[in-house]
PyMOL commands that place a pseudoatom at each C-alpha (Angstrom):
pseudoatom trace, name=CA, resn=UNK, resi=1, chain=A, elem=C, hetatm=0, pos=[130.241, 132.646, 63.202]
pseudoatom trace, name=CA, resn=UNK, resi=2, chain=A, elem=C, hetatm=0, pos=[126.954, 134.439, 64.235]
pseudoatom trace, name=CA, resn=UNK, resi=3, chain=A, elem=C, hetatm=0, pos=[126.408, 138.280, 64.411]
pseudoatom trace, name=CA, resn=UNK, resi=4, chain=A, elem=C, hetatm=0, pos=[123.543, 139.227, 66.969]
pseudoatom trace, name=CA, resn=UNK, resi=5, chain=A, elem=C, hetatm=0, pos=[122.593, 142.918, 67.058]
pseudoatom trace, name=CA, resn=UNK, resi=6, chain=A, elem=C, hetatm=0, pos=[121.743, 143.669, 71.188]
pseudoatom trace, name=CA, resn=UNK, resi=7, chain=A, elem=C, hetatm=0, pos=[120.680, 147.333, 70.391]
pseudoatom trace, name=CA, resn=UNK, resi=8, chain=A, elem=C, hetatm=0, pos=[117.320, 148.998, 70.438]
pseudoatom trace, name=CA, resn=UNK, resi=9, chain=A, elem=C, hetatm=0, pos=[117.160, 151.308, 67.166]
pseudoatom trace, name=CA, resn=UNK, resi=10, chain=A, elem=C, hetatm=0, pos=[117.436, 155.045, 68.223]
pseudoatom trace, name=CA, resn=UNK, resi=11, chain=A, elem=C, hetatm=0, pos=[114.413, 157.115, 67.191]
pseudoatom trace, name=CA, resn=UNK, resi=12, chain=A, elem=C, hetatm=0, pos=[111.981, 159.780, 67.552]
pseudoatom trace, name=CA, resn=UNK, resi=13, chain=A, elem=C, hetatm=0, pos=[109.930, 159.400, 70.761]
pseudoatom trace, name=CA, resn=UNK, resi=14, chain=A, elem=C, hetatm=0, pos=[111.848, 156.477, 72.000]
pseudoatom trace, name=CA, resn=UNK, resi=15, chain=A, elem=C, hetatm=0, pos=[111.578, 155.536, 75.507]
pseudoatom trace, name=CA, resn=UNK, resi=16, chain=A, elem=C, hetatm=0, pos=[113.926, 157.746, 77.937]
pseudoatom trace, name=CA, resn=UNK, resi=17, chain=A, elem=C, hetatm=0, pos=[114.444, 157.282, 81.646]
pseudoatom trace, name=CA, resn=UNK, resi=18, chain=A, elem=C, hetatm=0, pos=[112.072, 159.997, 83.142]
pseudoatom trace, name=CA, resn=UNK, resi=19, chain=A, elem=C, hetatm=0, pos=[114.071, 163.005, 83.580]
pseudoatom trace, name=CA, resn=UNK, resi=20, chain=A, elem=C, hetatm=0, pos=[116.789, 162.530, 80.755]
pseudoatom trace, name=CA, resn=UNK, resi=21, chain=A, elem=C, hetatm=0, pos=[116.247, 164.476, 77.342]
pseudoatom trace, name=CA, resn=UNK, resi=22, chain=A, elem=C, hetatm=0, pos=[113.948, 163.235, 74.737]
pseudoatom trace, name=CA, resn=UNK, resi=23, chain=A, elem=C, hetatm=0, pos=[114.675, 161.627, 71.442]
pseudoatom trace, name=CA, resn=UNK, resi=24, chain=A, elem=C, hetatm=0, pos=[114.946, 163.857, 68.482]
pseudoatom trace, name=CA, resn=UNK, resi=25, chain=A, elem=C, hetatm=0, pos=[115.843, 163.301, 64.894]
pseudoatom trace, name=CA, resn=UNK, resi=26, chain=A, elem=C, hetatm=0, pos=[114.981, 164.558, 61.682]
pseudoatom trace, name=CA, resn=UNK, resi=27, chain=A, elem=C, hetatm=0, pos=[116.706, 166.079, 58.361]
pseudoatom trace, name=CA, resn=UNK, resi=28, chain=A, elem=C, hetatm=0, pos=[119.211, 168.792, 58.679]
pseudoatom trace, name=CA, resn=UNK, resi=29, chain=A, elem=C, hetatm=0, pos=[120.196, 168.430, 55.257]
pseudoatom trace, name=CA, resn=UNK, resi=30, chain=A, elem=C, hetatm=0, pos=[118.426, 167.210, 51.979]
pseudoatom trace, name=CA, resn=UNK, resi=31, chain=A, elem=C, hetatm=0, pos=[120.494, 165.321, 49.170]
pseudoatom trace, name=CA, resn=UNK, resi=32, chain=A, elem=C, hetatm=0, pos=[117.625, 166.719, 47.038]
pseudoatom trace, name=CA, resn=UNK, resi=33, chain=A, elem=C, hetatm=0, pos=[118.247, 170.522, 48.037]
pseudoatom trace, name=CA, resn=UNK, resi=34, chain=A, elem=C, hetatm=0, pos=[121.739, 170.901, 50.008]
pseudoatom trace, name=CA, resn=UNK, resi=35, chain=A, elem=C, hetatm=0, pos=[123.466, 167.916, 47.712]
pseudoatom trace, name=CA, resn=UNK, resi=36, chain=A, elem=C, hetatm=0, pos=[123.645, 165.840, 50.751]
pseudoatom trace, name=CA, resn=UNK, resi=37, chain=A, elem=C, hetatm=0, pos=[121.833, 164.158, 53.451]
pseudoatom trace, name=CA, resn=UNK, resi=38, chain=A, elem=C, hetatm=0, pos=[122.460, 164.676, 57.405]
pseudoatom trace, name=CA, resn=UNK, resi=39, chain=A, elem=C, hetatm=0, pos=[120.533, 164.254, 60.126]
pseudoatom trace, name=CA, resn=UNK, resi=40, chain=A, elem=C, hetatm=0, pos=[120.075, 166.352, 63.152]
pseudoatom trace, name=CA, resn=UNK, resi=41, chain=A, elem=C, hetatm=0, pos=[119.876, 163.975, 65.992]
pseudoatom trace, name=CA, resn=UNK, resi=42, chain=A, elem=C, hetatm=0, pos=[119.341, 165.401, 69.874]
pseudoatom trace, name=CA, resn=UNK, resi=43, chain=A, elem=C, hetatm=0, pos=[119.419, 162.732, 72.830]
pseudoatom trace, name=CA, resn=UNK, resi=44, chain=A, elem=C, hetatm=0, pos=[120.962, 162.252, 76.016]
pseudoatom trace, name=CA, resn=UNK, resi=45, chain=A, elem=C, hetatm=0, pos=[124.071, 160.062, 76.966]
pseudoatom trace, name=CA, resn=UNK, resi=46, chain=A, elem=C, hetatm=0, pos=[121.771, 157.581, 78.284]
pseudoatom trace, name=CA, resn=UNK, resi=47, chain=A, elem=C, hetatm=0, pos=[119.620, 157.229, 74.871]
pseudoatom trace, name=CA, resn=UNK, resi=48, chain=A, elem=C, hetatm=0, pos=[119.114, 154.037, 74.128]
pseudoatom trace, name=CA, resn=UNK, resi=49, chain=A, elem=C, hetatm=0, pos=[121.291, 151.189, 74.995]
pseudoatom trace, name=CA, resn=UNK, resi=50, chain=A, elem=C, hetatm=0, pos=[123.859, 152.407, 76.538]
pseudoatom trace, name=CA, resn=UNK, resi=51, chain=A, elem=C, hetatm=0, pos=[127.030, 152.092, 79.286]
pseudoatom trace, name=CA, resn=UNK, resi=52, chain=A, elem=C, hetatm=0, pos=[126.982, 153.633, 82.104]
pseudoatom trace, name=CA, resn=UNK, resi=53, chain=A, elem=C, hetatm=0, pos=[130.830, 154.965, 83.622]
pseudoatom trace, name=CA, resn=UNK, resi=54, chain=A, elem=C, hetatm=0, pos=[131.146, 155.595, 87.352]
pseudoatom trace, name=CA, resn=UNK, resi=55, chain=A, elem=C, hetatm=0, pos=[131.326, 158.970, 86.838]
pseudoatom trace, name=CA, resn=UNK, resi=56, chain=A, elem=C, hetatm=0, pos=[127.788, 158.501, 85.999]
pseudoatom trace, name=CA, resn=UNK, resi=57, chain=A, elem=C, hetatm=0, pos=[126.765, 158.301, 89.903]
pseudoatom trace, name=CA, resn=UNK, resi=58, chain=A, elem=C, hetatm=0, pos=[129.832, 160.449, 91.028]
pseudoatom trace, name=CA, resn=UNK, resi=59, chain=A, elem=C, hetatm=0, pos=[132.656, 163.140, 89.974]
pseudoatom trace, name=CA, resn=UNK, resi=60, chain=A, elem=C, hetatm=0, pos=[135.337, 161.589, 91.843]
pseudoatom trace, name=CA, resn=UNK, resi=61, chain=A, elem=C, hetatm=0, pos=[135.040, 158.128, 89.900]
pseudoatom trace, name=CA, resn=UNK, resi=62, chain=A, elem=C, hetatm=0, pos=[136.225, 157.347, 86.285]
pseudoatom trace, name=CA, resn=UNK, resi=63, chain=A, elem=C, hetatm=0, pos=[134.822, 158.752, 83.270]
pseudoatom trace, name=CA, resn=UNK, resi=64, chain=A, elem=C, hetatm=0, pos=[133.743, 157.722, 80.161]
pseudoatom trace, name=CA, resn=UNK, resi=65, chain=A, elem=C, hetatm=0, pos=[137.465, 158.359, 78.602]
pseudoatom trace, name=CA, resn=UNK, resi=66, chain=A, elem=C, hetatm=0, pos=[139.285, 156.806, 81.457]
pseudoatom trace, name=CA, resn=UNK, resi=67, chain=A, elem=C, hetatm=0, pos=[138.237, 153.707, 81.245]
pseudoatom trace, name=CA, resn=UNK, resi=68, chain=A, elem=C, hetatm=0, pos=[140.013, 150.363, 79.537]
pseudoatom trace, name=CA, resn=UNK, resi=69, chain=A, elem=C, hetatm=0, pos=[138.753, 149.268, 76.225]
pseudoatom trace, name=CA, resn=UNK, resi=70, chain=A, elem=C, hetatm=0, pos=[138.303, 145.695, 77.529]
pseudoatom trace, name=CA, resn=UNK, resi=71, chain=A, elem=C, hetatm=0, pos=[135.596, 146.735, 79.810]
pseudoatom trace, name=CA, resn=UNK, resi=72, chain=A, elem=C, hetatm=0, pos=[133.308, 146.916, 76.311]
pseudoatom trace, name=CA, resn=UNK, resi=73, chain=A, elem=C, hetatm=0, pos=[134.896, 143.663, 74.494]
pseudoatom trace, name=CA, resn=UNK, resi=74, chain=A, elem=C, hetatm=0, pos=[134.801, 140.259, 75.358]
pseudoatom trace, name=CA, resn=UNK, resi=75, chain=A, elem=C, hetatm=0, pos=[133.787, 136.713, 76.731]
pseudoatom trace, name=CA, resn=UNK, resi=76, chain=A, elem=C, hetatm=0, pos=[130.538, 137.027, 78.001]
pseudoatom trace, name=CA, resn=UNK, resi=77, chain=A, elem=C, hetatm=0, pos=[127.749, 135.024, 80.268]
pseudoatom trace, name=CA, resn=UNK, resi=78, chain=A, elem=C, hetatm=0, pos=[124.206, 135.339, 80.079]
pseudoatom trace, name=CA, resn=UNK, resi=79, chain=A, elem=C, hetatm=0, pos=[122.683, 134.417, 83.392]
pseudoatom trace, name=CA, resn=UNK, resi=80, chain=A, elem=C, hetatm=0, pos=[118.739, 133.425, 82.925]
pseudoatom trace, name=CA, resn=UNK, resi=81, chain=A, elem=C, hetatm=0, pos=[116.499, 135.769, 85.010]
pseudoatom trace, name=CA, resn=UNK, resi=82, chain=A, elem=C, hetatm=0, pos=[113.116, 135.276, 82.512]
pseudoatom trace, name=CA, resn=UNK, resi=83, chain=A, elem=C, hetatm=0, pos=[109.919, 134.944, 84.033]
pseudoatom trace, name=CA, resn=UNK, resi=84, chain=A, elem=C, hetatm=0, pos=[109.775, 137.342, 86.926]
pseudoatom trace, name=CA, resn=UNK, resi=85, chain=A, elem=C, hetatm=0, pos=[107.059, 139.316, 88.015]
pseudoatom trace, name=CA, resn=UNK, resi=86, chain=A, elem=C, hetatm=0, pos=[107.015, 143.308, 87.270]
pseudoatom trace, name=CA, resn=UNK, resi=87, chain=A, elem=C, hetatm=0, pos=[109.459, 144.888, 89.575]
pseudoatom trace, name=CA, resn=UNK, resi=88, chain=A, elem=C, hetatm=0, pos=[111.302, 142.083, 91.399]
pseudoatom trace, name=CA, resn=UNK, resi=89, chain=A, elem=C, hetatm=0, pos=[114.381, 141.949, 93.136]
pseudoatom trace, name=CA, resn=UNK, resi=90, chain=A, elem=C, hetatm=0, pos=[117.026, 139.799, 91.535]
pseudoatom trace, name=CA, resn=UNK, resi=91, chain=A, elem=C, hetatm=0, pos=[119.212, 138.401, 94.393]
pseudoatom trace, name=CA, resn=UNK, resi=92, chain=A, elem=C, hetatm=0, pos=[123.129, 137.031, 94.510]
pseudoatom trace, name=CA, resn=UNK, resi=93, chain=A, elem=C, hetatm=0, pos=[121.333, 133.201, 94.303]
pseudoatom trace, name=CA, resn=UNK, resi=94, chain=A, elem=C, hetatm=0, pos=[121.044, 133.809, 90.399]
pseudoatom trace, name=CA, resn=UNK, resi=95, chain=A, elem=C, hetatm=0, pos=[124.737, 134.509, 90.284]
pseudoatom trace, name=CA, resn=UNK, resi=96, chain=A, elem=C, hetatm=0, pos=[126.290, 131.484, 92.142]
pseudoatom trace, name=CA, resn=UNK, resi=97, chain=A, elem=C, hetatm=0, pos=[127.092, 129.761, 88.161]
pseudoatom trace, name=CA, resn=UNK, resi=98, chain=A, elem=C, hetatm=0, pos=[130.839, 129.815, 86.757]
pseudoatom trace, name=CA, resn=UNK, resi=99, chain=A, elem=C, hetatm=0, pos=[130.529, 133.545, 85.530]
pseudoatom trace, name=CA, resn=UNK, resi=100, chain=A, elem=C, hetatm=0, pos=[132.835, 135.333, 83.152]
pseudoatom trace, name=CA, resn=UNK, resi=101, chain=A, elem=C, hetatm=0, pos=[134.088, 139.184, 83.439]
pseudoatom trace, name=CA, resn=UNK, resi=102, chain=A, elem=C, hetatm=0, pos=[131.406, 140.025, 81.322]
pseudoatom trace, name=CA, resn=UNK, resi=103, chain=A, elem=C, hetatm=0, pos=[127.477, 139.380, 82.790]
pseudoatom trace, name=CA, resn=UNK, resi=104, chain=A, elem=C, hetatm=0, pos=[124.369, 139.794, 80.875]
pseudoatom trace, name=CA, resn=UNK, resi=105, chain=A, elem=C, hetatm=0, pos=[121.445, 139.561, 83.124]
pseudoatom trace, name=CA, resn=UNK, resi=106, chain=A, elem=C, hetatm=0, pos=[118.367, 138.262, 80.299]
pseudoatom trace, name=CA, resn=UNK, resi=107, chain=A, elem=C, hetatm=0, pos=[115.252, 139.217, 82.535]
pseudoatom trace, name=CA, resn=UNK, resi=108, chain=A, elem=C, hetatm=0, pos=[112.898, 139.108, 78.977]
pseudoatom trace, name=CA, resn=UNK, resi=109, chain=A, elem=C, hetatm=0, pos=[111.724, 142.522, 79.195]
pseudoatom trace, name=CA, resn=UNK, resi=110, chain=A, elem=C, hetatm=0, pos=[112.615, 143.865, 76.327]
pseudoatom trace, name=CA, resn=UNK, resi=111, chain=A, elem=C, hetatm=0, pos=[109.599, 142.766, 74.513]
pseudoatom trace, name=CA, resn=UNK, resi=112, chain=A, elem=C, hetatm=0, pos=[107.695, 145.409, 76.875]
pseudoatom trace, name=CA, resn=UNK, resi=113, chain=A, elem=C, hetatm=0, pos=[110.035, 148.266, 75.136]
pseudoatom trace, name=CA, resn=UNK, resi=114, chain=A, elem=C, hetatm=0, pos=[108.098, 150.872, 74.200]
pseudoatom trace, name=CA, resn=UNK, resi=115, chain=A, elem=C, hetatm=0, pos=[105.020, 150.847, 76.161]
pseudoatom trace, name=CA, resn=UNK, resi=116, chain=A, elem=C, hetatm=0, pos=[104.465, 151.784, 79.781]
pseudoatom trace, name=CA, resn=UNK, resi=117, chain=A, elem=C, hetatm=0, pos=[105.386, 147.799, 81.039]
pseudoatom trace, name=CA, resn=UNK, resi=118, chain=A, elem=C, hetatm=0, pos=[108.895, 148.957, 80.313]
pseudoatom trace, name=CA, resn=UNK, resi=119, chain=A, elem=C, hetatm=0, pos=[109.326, 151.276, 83.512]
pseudoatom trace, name=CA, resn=UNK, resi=120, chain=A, elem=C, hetatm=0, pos=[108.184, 147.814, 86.007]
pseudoatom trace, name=CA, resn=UNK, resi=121, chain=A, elem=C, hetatm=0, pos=[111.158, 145.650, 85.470]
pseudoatom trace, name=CA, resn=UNK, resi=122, chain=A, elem=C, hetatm=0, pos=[113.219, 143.452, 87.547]
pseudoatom trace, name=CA, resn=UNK, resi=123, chain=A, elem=C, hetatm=0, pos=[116.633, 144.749, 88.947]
pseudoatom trace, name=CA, resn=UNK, resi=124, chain=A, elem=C, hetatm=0, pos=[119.606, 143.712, 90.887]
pseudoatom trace, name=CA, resn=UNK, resi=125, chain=A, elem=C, hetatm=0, pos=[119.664, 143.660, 94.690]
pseudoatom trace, name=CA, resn=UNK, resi=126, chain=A, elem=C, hetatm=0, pos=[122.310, 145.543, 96.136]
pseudoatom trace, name=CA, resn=UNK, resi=127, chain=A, elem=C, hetatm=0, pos=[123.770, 142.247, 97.362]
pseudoatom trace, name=CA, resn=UNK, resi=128, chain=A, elem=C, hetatm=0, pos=[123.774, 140.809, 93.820]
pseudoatom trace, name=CA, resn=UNK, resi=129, chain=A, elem=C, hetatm=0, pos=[126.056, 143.668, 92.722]
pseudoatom trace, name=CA, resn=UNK, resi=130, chain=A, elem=C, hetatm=0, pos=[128.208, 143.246, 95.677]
pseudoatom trace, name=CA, resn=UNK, resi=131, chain=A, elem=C, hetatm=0, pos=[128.293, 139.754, 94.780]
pseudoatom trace, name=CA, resn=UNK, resi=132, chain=A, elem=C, hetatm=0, pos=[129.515, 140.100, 91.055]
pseudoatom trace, name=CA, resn=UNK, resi=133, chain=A, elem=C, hetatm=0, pos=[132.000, 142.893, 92.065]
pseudoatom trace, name=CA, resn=UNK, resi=134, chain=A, elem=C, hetatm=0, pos=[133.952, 140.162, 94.480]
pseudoatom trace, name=CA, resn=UNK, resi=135, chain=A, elem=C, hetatm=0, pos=[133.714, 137.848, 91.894]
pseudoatom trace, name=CA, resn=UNK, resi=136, chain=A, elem=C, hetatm=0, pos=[135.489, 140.102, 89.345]
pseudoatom trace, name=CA, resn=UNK, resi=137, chain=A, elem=C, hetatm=0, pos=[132.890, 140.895, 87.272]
pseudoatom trace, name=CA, resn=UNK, resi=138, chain=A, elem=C, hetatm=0, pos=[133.499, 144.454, 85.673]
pseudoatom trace, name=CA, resn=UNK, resi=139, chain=A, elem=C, hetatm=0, pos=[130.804, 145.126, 83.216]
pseudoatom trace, name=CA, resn=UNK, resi=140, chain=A, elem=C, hetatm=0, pos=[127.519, 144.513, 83.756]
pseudoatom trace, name=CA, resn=UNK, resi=141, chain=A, elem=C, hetatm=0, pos=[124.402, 144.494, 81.188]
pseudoatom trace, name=CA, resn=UNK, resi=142, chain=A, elem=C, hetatm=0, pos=[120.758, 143.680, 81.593]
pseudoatom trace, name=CA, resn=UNK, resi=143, chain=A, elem=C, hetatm=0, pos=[118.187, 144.193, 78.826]
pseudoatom trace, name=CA, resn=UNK, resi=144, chain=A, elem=C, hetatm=0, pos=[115.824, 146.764, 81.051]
pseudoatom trace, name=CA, resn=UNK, resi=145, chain=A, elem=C, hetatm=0, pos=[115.830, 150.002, 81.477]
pseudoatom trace, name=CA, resn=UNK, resi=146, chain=A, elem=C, hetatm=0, pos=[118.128, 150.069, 84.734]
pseudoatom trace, name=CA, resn=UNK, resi=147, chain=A, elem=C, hetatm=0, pos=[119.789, 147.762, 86.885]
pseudoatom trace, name=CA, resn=UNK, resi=148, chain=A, elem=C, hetatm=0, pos=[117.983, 149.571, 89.602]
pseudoatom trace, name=CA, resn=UNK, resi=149, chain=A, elem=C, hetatm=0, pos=[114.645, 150.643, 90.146]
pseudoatom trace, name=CA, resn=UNK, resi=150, chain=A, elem=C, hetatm=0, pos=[112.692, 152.804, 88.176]
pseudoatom trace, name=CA, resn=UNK, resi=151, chain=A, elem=C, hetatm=0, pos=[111.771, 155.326, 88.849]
pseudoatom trace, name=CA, resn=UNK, resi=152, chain=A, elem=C, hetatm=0, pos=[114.372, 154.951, 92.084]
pseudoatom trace, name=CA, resn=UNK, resi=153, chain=A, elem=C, hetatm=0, pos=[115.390, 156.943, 95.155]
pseudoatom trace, name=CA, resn=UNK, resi=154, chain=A, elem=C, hetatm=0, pos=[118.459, 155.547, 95.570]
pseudoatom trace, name=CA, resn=UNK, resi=155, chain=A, elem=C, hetatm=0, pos=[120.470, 153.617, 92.887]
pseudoatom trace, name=CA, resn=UNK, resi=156, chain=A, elem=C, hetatm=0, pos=[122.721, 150.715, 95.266]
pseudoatom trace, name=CA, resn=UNK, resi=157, chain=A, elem=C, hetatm=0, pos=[123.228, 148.550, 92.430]
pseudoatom trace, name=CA, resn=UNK, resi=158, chain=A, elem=C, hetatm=0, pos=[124.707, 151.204, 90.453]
pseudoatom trace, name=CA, resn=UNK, resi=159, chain=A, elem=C, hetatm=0, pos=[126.305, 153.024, 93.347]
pseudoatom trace, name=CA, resn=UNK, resi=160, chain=A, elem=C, hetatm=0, pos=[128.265, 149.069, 94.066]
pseudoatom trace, name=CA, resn=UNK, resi=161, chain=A, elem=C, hetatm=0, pos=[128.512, 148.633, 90.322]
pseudoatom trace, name=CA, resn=UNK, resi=162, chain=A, elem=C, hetatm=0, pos=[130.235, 152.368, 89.762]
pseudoatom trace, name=CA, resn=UNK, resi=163, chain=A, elem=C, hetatm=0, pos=[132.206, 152.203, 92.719]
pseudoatom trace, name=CA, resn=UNK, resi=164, chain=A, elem=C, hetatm=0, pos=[134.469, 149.020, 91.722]
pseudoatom trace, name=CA, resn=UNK, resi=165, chain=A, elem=C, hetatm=0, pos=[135.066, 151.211, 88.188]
pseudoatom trace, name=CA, resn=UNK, resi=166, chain=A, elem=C, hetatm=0, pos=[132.830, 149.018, 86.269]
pseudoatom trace, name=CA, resn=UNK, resi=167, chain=A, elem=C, hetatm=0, pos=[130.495, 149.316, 83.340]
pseudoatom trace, name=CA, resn=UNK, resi=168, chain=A, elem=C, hetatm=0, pos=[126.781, 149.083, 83.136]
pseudoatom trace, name=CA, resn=UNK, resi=169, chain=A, elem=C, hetatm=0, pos=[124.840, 148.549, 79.881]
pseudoatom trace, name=CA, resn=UNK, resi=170, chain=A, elem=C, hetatm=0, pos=[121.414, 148.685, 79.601]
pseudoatom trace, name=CA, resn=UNK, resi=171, chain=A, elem=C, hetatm=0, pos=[118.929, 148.708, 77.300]
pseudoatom trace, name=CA, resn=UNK, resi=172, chain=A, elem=C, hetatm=0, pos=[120.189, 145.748, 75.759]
pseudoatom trace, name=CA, resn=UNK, resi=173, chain=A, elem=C, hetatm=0, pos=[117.844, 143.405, 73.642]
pseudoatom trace, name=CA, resn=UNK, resi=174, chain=A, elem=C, hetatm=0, pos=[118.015, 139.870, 71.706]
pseudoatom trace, name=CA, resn=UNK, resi=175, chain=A, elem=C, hetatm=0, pos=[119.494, 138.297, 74.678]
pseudoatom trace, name=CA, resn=UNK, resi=176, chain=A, elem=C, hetatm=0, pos=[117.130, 134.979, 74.608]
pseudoatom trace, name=CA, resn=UNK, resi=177, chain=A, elem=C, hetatm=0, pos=[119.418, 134.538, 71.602]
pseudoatom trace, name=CA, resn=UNK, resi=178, chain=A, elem=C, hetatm=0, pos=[122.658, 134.504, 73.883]
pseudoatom trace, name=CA, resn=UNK, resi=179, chain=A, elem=C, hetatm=0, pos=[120.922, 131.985, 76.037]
pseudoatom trace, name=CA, resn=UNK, resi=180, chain=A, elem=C, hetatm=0, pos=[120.089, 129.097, 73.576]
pseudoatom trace, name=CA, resn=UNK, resi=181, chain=A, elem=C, hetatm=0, pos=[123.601, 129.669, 72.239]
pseudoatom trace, name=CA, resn=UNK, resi=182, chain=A, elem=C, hetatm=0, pos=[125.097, 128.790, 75.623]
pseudoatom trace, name=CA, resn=UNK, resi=183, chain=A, elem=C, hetatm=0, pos=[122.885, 126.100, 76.178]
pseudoatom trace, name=CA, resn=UNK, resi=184, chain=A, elem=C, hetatm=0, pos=[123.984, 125.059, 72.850]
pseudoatom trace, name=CA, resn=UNK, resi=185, chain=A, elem=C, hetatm=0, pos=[127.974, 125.295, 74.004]
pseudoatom trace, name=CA, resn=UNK, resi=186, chain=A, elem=C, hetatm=0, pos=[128.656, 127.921, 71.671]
pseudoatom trace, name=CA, resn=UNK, resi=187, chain=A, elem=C, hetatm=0, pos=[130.698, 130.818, 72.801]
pseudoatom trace, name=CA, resn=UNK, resi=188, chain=A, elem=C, hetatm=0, pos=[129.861, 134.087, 73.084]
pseudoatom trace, name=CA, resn=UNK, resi=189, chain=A, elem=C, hetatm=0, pos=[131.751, 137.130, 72.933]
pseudoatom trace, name=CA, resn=UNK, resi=190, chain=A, elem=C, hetatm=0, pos=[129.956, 140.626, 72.997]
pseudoatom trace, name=CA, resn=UNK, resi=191, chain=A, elem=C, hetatm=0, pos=[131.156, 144.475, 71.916]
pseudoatom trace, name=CA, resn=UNK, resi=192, chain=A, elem=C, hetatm=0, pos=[129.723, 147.498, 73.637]
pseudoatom trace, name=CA, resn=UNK, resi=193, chain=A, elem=C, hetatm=0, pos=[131.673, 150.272, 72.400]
pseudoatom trace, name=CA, resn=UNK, resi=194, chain=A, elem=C, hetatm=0, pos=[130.777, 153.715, 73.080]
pseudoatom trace, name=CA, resn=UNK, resi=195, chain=A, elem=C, hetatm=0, pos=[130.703, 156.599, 71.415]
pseudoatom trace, name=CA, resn=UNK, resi=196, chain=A, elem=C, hetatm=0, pos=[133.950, 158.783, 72.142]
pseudoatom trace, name=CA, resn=UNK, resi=197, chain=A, elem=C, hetatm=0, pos=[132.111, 161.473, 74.314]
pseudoatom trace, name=CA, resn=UNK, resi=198, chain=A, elem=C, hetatm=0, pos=[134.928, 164.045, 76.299]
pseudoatom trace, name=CA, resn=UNK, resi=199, chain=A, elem=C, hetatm=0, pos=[134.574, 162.810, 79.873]
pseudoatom trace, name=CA, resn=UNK, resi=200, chain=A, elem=C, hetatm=0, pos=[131.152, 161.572, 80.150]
pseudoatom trace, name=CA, resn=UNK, resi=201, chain=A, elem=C, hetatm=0, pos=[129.319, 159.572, 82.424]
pseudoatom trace, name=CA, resn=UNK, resi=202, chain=A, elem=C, hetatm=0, pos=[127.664, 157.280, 79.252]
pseudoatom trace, name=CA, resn=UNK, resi=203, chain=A, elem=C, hetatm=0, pos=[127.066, 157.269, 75.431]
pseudoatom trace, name=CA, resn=UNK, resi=204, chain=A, elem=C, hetatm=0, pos=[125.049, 154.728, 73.238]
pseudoatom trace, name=CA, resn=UNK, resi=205, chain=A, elem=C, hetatm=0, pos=[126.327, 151.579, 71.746]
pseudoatom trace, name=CA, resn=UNK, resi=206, chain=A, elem=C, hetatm=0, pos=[125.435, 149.442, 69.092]
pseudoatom trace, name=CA, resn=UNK, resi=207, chain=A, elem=C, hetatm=0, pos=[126.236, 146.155, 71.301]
pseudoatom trace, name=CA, resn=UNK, resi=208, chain=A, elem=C, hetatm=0, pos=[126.731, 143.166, 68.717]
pseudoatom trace, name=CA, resn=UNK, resi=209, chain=A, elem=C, hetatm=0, pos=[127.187, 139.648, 69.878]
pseudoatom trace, name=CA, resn=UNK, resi=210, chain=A, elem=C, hetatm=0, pos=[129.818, 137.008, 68.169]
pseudoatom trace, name=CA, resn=UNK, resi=211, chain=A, elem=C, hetatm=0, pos=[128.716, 133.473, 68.432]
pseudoatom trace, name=CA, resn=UNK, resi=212, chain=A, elem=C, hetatm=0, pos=[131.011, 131.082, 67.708]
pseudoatom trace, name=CA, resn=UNK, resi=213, chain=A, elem=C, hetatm=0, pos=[130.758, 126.772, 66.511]
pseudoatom trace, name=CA, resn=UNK, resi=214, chain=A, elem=C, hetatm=0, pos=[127.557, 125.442, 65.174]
pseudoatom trace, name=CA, resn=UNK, resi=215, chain=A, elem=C, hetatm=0, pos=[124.328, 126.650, 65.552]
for i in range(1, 215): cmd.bond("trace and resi %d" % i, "trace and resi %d" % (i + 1))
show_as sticks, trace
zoom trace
């Protein structure tokens, strides 16, 4: 068994959609002076990778708390969207493999985190969403800043996504690593779990992937 870490590392002045709350942390308390160390830490639900709930695009649908546990946990398939140009649509043709309730959309672009490239990455097509919601997909992750664009208008890929209850995680990272271990028939289980926020529309994760049979 193989542990995979799929998280960006939260920190000071880390990349934020535009709009949401910066990144803050620093010492609240000193082992040295208070007998202890703890940090102060200020960011928004969105910080970082992340899920998105439905109730993130609208107060009638499910929040954080209200959704199952296996939306975060489980079997998962990487579908191969590397090489695109800045910006471009990812249609429902990418999607037409054997796909599993979980979907990790690897579009290589987190090796632009953390400088401006970041903000011009590929995204789903409204009819790709549709297309993974009739398939029975439920959570969705892509290692960009948004399954939309950004900065966006409109957000149809989360606004299909949200509106069959399912979960969005982005932000993700490592996921080249998910792709060789398919291709190498190992399987591949991942674990978003959020933190426990009352009724809110996201929270970080610390996504891990378990790969399982020889590497």
């Amino acid at each position: 068994m193989e542990l995979v870490d799929l998280s960006v590392p939260i920190v000071t002045g880390m990349p934020v959609y535009p709009g949401d709350p910066e990144v803050t942390i620093e010492p609240a308390l000193i082992a040295g002076r208070d007998g202890v160390n703890v940090l102060a830490v200020h960011l928004g639900s969105q910080s970082g990778t992340h899920v998105d709930a439905p109730f993130h695009l609208d107060d009638t649908l499910p929040d954080l708390d209200e959704l199952p546990l296996e939306r975060f946990v489980g079997p998962a398939v990487t579908v191969d969207a590397r090489g695109l140009a800045p910006g471009a649509a990812i249609g429902p043709g990418l999607f037409r493999g054997e796909l599993g309730r979980i979907v990790l959309v690897a579009t290589g672009w987190s090796a632009h985190w953390g400088t401006p490239a970041y903000l011009d990455h590929p995204h789903l097509t409204e009819e790709a969403a549709r297309l993974l919601v009739e398939r029975g997909v439920r959570t969705v992750g892509i290692d960009a800043l948004s399954v939309d664009p950004t900065p966006a208008e409109d957000f149809p890929a989360h606004r299909v996504l949200c509106g069959a209850h399912a979960v969005i995680a982005e932000n993700l990272t490592g996921l080249g690593r998910l792709l060789d271990a398919q291709a190498a028939g190992r399987a591949v289980e991942v674990s978003m779990l959020p933190i426990r926020l009352a009724g809110a529309d996201g929270a970080p994760v610390r996504a891990v992937a378990r790969l399982s049979g020889a590497p």
